[in-house]
N, C-alpha and C positions, 0 to 999 in steps of 0.2 A: 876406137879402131884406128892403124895408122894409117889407112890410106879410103879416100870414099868410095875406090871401086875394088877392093881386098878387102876380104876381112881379116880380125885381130887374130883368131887360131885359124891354122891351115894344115892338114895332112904334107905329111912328109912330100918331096916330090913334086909340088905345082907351084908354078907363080905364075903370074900374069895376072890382068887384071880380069877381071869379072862381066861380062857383057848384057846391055838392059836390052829387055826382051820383053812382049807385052801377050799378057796373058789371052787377048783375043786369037792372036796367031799361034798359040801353043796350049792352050787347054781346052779341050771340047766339052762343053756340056749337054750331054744326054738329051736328045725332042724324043727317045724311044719308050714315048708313054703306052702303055698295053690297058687292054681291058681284064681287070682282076677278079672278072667272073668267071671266065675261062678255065676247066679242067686244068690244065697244064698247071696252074700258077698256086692253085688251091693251098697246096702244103707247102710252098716256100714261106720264108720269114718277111713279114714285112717291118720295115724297118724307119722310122722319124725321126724327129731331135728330140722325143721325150724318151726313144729307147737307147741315147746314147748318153755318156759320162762325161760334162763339161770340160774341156782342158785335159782330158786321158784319152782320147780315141778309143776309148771301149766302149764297148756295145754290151746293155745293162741286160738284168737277168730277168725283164720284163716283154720282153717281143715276143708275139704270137704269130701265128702263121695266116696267109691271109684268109683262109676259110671262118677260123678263129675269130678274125677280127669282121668280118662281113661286109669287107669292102665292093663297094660298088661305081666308085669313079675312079678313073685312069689314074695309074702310081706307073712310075718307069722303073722298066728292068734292068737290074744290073746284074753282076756276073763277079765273082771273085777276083782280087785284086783291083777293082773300079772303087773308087773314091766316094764317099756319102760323105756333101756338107751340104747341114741345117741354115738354111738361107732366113730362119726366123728367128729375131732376137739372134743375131752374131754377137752379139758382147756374151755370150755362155758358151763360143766356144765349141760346139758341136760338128766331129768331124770324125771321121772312122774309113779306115782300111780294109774294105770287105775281106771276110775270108769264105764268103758262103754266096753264093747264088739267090735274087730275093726281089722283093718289087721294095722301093723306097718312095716313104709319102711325097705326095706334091709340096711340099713345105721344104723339103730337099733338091740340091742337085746332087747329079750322078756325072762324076770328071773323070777324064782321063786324057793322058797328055798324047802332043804328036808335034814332029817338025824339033827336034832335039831337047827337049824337056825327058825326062827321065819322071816316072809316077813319083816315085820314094821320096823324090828330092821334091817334087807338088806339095807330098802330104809335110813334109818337113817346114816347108815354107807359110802352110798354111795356119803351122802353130807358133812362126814368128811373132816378133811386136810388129813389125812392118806392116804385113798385112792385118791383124787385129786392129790395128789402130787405122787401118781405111777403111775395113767393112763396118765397123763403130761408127766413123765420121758420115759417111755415106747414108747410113739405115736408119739415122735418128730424124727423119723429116714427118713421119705421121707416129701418130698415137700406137701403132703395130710395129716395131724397127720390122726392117726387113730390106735385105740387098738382093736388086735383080739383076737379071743378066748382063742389061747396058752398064750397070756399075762397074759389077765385074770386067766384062771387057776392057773397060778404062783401066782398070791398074795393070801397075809395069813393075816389074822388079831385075833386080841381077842376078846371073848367073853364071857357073862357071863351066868348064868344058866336059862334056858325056863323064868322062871318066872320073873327074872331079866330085860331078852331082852321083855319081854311083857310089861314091866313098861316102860322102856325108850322109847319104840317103841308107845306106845299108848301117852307119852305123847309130842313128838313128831308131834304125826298126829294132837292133840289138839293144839297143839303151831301155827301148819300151817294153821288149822280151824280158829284160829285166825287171823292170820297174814290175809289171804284170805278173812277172811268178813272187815276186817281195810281198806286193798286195794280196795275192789269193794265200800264201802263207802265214798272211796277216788276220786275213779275214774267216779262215779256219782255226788259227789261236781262236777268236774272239766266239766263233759258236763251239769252240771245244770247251771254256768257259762256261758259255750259255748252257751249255749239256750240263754240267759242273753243279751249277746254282739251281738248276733244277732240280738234281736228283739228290744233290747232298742236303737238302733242309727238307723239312718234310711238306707233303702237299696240305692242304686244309684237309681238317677233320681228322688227320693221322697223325700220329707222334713219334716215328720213327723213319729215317730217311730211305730211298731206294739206294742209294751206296753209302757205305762206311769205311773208315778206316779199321783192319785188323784189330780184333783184342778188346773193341766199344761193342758195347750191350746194353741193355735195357731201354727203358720209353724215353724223352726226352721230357722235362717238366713243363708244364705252363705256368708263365709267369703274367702279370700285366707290367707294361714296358713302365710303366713309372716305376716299378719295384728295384727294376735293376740300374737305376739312375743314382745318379750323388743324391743324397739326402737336399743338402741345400743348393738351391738353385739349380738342379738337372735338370731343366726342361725350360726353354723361354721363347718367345716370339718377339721378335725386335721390333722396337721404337716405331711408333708411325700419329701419321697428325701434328700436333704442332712439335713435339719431341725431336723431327727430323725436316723442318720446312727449309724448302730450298733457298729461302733468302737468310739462311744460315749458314750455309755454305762459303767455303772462301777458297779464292784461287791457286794457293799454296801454304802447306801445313804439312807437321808430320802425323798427322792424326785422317783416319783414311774412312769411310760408308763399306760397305760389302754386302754384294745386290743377289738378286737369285742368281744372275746369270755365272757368280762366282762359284755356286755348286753344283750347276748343271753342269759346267763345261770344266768344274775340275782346275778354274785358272783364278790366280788371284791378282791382276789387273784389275785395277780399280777409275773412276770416274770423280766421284768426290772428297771433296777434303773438308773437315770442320776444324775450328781452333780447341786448342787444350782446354779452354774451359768449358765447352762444351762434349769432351771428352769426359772429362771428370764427371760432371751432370751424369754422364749414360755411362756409368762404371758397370751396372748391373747387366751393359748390353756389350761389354769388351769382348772380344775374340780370342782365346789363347792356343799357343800349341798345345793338337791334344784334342782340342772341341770335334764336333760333328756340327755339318752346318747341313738343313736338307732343305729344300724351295718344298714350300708348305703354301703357293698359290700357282694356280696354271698344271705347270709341267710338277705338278707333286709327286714326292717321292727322289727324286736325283741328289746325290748327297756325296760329300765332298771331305772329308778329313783337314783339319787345317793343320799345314805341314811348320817346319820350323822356320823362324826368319821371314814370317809375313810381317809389312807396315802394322803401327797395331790403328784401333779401328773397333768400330763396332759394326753390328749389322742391323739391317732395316725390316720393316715387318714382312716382309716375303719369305722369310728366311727363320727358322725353326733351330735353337741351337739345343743340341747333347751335350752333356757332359754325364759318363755312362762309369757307375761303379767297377773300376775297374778292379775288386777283388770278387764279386760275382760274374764277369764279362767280360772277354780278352778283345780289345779295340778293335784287329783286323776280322774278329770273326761279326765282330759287331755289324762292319761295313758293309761285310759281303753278305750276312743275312736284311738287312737292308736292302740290296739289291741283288735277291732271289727272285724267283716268277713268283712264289706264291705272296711275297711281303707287296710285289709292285701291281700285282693286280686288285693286292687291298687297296693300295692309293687312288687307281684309279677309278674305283669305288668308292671313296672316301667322301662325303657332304662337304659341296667348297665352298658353304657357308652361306652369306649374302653372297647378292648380286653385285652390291656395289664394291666392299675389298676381294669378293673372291676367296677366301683364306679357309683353311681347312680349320673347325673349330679346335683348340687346344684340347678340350677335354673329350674330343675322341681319339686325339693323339695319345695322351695318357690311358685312356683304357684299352690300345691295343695291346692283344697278347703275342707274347713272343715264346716261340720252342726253343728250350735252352736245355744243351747237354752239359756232363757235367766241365769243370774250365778245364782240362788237359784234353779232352777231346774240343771243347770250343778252339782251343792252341793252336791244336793241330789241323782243324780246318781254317783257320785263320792264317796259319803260315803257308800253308798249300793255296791260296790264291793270293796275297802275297806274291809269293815266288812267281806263279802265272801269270800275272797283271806285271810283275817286272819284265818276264818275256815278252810280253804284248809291247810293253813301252819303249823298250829295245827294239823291236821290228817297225815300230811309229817312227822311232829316231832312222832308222835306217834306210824306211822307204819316204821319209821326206827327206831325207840329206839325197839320195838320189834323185827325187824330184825336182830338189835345188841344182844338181847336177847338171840336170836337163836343160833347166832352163837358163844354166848360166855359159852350154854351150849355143843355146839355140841364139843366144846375143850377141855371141861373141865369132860365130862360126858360118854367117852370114852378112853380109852389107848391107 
């Protein structure tokens, strides 16, 4: 920033510097604790830090109302446009812009500003680093964090004049207006999807799906999933015991491990590196573009495509690799009948072996069966999500670059 009482971006129109002001003389927090047994209160929402969205100020699609919840010790009433922050565990972040009238847990305050603080510019300030990084410092003294009121009162920040705090603050709310419709058109792609994978593969025990594409007919076949695998080598469990011991490992190589969490989350960021010779040794466990990699202990079933241009590298026994015939089996339909409802409720039923590796045995990996149409209709639902799962990763891109947006005003556009 260029100056320590200005900040680095400013609205057209204002200079001067910024004036420190302490949050005891300008934010009130709520003692209008009610009793929630009371008629009147029954059907409003009651609202905590577990019914809000770490670092979004939304309010999650889990709050009941307080009849619902069956509260019987004092919650304070707030009132729309009044302020709810989670004064438990501050390091997550918990903070929301009523828009609804509600009782909010004792685990919360209820703010609202007075004496030339403006609210918008409150809630703005609250999702700074400034203050994140006192209510952190402050709450880490018992084994519970939590920031009370005396803390609170201590902190001070700058501010700049009504009108000022009315521009940042308004645009602000509009950033998050934003950011809020990007995410719920995000998060409708993703269960329009879910509808998708439901109804386009068939459920157990039927062989024919609830939707199709135009001009397909007939049953779909049963196959067992080792059928439709490369003859040699389609199906393997990677290396584990002394084949991958950690005092094999070495601090830099170009030779890379790839762990479950590479196919759960889809990322191929890696932790380990072994030497070439020890690459060569586990040739049978290489990665190539092309493979299917699925986490075959814990979260089984999550399965990951290995794209072009990863480190090469093998993978460890968590991890279940395909290599899938692909003139019986077109790849994309491969992945997304993988993660159908009816394939991912087999995993979760799936024997996860011993106690001690956890691992789903191979040979009831192999005799899973799979409904297979014939390959121009597999094509054809495999290019159809595809194309879906691009649109979703495009709206990913676009509501974190906004995210990034936010927060690289909210550094730059306060002191």
């Amino acid at each position: 920033m260029g100056n320590k009482r200005t900040p680095e971006i400013r609205f057209s129109g204002f200079t001067g510097y910024w004036e420190q002001i302490n949050w005891v003389d300008t934010v009130d927090m709520s003692t209008n604790m009610v009793d929630p047994k009371k008629e009147e209160f029954e059907d409003l929402p009651h609202i905590g830090p577990g019914n809000i969205e770490s670092f979004t100020g939304r309010v999650l699609d889990n709050v009941k109302s307080v009849k619902e919840d069956n509260l019987i010790s004092g919650k304070f009433h707030f009132k729309a446009g009044d302020i709810i922050y989670g004064k438990i565990n501050p390091q997550l972040g918990k903070y929301v812009l009523s828009e609804l009238e509600g009782l909010a847990s004792a685990d919360a305050y209820v703010l609202n500003t007075k004496n030339g603080l403006t609210q918008n510019f409150l809630f703005s300030i609250l999702q700074g680093i400034d203050f994140y990084k006192y209510s952190v410092s402050v709450s880490m003294r018992t084994g519970m964090p939590k920031i009370n009121r005396t803390e609170l009162n201590r902190y001070n920040f700058l501010a700049p004049t009504l009108e000022e705090q009315n521009e940042i603050g308004e645009f602000f709310i509009q950033l998050d207006k934003t950011i809020a419709f990007h995410q719920q058109e995000l998060t409708t792609l993703k269960q329009t999807k879910q509808g998708f994978l439901q109804k386009m593969f068939p459920k157990a025990s039927e062989s024919v799906p609830e939707i199709r594409f135009p001009g397909f007919t007939g049953e779909w076949e049963q196959r067992k999933f080792s059928e439709l695998l490369n003859v040699e080598d389609g199906i393997r469990r990677g290396p584990f015991g002394s084949a991958l011991k950690k005092d094999l490992f070495v601090p830099q190589s170009d030779y890379v491990v790839y762990e479950q969490h590479n196919a759960i989350y889809d990322n191929w960021e890696t932790r380990y590196n072994i030497t070439k010779e020890k690459f060569d040794q586990l040739h049978k466990f290489i990665l190539s573009e092309g493979d299917f990699i699925m986490s075959g202990a814990g979260t089984i079933g999550r399965i990951a495509k290995v794209p072009r241009g990863i480190k090469q590298g093998v993978f460890n026994q968590a991890l279940i690799r395909f290599k899938i015939n692909q003139e019986l089996m077109d790849s994309d339909y491969f992945l997304e009948w993988i993660r159908s409802d009816n394939m991912q409720r087999q995993f979760t039923g799936t024997n996860p072996g011993s106690a001690m590796t956890n691992l789903v045995p191979m040979s009831e990996v192999k005799g899973w069966i799979v409904s297979v149409p014939n390959f121009i209709e597999q094509k054809k639902i495999g290019d159809f999500f595809t194309k879906l799962s691009g649109t979703i990763a495009l709206h990913e891109h676009e509501l974190d670059a906004l995210k990034q947006t936010k927060k690289a005003f909210l550094q730059k556009m306060f002191v």
